[in-house]
N, C-alpha and C positions, 0 to 999 in steps of 0.2 A: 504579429499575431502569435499567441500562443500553442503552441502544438505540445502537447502528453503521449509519450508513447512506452505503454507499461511490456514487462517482457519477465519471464521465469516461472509460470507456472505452467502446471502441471499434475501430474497425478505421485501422492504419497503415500506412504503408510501408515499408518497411525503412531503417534510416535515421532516421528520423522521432521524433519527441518526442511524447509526452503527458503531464498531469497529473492526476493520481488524488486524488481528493477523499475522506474521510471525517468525517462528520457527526457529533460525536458529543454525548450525552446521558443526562443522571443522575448520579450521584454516585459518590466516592471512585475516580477515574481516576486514578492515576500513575503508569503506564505505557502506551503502547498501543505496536501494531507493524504492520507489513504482510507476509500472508503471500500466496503463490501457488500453484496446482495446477492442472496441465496437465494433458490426458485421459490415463487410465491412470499417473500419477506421482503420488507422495506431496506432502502440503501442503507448502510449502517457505519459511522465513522469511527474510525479503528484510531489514528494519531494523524496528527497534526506538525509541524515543523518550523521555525522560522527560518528566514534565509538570510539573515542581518545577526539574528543573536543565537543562531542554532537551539533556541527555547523548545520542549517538547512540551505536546501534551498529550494525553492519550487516554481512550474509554477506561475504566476501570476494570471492567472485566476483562479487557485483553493485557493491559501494562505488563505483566507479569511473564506472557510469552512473547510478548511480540516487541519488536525494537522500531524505529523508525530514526534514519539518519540521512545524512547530506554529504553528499559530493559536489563542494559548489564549485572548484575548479571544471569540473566535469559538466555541472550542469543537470545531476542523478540523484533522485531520491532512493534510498533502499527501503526495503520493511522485510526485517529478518523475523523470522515465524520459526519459535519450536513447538516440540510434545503436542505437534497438531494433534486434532480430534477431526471426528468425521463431520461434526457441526460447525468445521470450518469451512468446510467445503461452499465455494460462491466463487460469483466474478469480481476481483479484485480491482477496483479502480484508483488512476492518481488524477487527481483535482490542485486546480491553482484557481482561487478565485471563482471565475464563470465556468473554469475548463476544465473540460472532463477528456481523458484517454477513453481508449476503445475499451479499456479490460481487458485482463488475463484469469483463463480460468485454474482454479487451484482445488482438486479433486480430493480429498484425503479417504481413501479406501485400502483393507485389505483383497 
């Protein structure tokens, strides 16, 4: 079975960087992605990842700050996040497939 378990957020400053960790575990993964959902907003996908041909893809309006990559020896997605804004602020989630992690929340305030 699949298990997700996201790890790194936090509270930032505007401006500011973080990276987003997902752990993941169990079998036939070849895909995962990172999604987000702010209070009262629909889940919203940020990037996507293969795990066969390391392929990205990612929303348009975030490509530009936001990175997503693979640790396959590891078994770890990242999603590096700069020049947050406070409209980034949501619970960050990593998905494979059906499976969704618990989320981490990622605050951006001064």
């Amino acid at each position: 079975q699949v298990q997700l378990v996201e790890s790194g957020g936090g509270l930032v400053q505007p401006g500011g960087s973080l990276r987003l960790s997902c752990a993941a575990s169990g079998p036939n993964i070849y895909n995962s992605a990172w999604f987000r959902q702010a209070p009262g907003k629909e889940r919203e996908f940020i990037a996507t990842i293969s795990w066969r041909s390391g392929s990205t893809f990612y929303t348009d309006s975030l490509k530009d700050r936001f990175t997503i990559s693979l640790d396959i020896a590891n078994s770890t997605m990242y999603l590096q996040m700069r020049d947050l804004k406070p409209e980034d602020t949501a619970l960050y989630y990593c998905n494979a497939g059906l499976h969704w992690g618990q989320g981490t929340q990622v605050t951006v305030s001064s």
